[in-house]
C-alpha positions in Angstrom: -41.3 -60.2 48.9 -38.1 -61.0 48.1 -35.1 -58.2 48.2 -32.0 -58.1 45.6 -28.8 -57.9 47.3 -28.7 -54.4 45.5 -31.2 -53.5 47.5 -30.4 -54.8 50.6 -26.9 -53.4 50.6 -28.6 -50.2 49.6 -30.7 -50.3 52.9 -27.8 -51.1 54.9 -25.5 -48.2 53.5 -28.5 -45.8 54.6 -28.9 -47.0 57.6 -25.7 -46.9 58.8 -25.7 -42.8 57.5 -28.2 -41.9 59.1 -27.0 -43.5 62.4 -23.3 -41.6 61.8 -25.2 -38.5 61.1 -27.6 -38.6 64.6 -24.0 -39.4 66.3 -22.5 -36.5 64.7 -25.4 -34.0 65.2 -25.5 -35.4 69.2 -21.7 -34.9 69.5 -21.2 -38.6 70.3 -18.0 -38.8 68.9 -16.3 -41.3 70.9 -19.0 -43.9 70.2 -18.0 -43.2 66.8 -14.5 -43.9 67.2 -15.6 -47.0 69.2 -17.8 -48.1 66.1 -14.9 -47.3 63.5 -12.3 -49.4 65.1 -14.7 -52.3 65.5 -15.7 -52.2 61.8 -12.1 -52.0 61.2 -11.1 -55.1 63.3 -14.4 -56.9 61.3 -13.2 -56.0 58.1 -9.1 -57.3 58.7 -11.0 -60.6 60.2 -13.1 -61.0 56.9 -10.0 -60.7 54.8 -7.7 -63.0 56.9 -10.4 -65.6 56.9 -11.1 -65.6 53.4 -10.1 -68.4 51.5 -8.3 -66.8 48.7 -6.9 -70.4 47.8 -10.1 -71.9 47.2 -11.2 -69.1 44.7 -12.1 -71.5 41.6 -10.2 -70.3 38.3 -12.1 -70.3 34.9 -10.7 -72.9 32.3 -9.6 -70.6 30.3 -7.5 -69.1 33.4 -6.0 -72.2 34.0 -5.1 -72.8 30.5 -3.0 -69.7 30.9 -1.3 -70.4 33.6 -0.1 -74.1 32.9 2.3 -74.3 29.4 
C-alpha cells in the first residue's frame, strides 16, 4: 500500500502532537525546549543548504526576465 505525501505528512504532524502533548501533560518541559532548538537548528540547515540557484524557471519566466 502505497501512502500520498498528504498522508504521510498528515501522520507525521500527529505524531509529533501527541508526543508534545504527553511532554506537556508529564511536565517535561526542558526536553521540549531541547527538541525546539534542535528542530530549529534542522530547519536553518535545510534552508542554508537549499539550492535556491538551481531552482529551474518556467519558459515563460525566463522570457520575462531577459528583454
Amino acid at each position: 500500500m502505497k501512502l500520498s505525501r498528504r498522508t504521510i505528512a498528515l501522520s507525521l504532524m500527529l505524531l509529533v502532537s501527541i508526543v508534545i502533548g504527553v511532554l506537556i501533560a508529564n511536565e517535561q518541559i526542558s526536553i521540549l525546549y531541547v527538541l525546539a532548538t534542535l528542530s530549529l537548528v534542522v530547519l536553518l540547515l535545510v534552508v542554508g543548504f537549499a539550492d535556491l540557484e538551481g531552482v529551474s524557471r518556467t519558459e515563460s519566466d525566463s522570457a520575462h526576465s531577459n528583454p
